[in-house]
C-alpha positions as CSV (number, residue, x, y, z in Angstrom):
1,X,2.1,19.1,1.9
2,X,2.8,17.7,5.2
3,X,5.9,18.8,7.2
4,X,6.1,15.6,8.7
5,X,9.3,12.9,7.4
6,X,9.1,9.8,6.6
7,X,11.2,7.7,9.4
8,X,13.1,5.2,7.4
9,X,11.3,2.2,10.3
10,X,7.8,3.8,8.6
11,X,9.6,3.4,5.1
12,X,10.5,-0.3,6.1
13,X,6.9,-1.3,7.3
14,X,5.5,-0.1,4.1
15,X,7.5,-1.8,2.1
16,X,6.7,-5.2,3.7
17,X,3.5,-4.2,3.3
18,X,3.9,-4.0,-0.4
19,X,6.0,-6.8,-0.5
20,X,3.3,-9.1,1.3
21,X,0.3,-7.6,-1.0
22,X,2.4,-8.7,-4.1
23,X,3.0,-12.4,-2.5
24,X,-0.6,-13.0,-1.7
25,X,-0.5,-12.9,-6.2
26,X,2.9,-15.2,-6.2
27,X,4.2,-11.9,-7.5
28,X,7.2,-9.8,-6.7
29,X,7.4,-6.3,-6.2
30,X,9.5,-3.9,-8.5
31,X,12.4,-4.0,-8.8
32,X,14.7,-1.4,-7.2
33,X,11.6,-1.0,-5.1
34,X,12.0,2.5,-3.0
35,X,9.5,3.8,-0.8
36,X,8.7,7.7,-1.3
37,X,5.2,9.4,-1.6
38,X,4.2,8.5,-4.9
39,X,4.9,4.5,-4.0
40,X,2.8,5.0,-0.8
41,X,0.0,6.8,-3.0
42,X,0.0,4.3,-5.8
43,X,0.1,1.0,-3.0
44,X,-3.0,3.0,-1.1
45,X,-4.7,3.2,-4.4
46,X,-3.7,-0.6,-5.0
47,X,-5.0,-1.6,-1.7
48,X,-8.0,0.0,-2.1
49,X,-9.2,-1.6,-5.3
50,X,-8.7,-4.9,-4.0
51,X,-10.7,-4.0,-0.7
52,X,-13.3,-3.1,-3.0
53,X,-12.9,-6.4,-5.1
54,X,-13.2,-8.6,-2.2
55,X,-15.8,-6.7,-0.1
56,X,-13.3,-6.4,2.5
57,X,-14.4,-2.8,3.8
58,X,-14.0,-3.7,7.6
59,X,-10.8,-4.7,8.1
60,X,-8.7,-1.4,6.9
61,X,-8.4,0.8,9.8
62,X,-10.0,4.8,8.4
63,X,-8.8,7.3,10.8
64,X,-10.6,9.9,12.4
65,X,-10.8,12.7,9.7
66,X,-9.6,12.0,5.9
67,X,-6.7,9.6,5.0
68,X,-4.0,11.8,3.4
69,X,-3.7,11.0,-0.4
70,X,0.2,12.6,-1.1
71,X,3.0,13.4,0.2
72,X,5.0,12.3,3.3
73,X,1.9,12.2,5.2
74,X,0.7,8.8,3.4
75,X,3.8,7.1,4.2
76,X,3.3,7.6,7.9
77,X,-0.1,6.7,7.7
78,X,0.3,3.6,6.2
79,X,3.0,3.0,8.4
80,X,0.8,3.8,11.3
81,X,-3.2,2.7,10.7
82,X,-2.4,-0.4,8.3
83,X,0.7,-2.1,9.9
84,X,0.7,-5.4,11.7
85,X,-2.6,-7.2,12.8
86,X,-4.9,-4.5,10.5
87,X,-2.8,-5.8,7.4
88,X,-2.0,-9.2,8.3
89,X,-5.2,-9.6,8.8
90,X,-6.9,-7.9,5.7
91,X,-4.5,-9.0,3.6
92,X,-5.6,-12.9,4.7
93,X,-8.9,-11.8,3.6
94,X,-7.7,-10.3,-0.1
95,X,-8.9,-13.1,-2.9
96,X,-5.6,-13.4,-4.8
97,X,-7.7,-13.6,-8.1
98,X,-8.3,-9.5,-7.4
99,X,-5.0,-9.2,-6.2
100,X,-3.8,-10.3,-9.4
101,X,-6.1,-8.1,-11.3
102,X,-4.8,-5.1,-9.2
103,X,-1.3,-5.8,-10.1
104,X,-2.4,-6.0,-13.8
105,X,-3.9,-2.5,-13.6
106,X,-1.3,-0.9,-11.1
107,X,1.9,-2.1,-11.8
108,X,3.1,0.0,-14.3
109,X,2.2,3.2,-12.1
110,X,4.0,1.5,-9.5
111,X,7.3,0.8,-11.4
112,X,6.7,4.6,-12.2
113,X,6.5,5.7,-9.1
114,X,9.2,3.6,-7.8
115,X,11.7,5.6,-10.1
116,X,9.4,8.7,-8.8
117,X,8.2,9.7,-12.1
């Protein structure tokens, strides 16, 4: 597990993120909607299958080394490699239609891991 917090401007970020990924659907977000680790893991997950739906590959940033999947870590990273013109501009390129199906699929585990369970 990463030593590293979660700054509450990282925490912020990620949850316009996930606010804007549910908006490309005309969907809202939880609600009660708290950023922790299992929120950042579930949203990375989320973000991924729609990448893979629209054959978006290049425009999410990969790091050098391996993405963290838990933890704190994943909240700074998403804070850090997918914020501003990486996400505003992938998520321009998300097809709502697999955006939709994501939320299908993901939204329970999100509302889950909202209440961190």
């Amino acid at each position: 597990m990463s030593t590293e917090t979660a700054a509450a401007d990282d925490k912020h970020k990620l949850k316009q993120m996930i606010v804007a990924f549910y908006a490309i659907a005309n969907d809202k977000p939880p609600a009660g909607l708290e950023i922790n680790e299992r929120v950042a893991g579930v949203f990375s997950t989320m973000l991924d299958e729609a990448r893979k739906c629209t054959n978006s590959v290049a425009y999410v940033p990969i790091p050098f080394g391996s993405k963290p999947t838990s933890g704190t870590g994943v909240v700074i990273w998403m804070a850090k490699e997918v914020w501003g013109m990486a996400f505003d501009s992938f998520s321009e390129e998300l097809n709502s239609a697999c955006v939709k199906g994501v939320l299908r699929n993901w939204n329970t585990k999100m509302k889950m891991a909202t209440l961190n369970i």
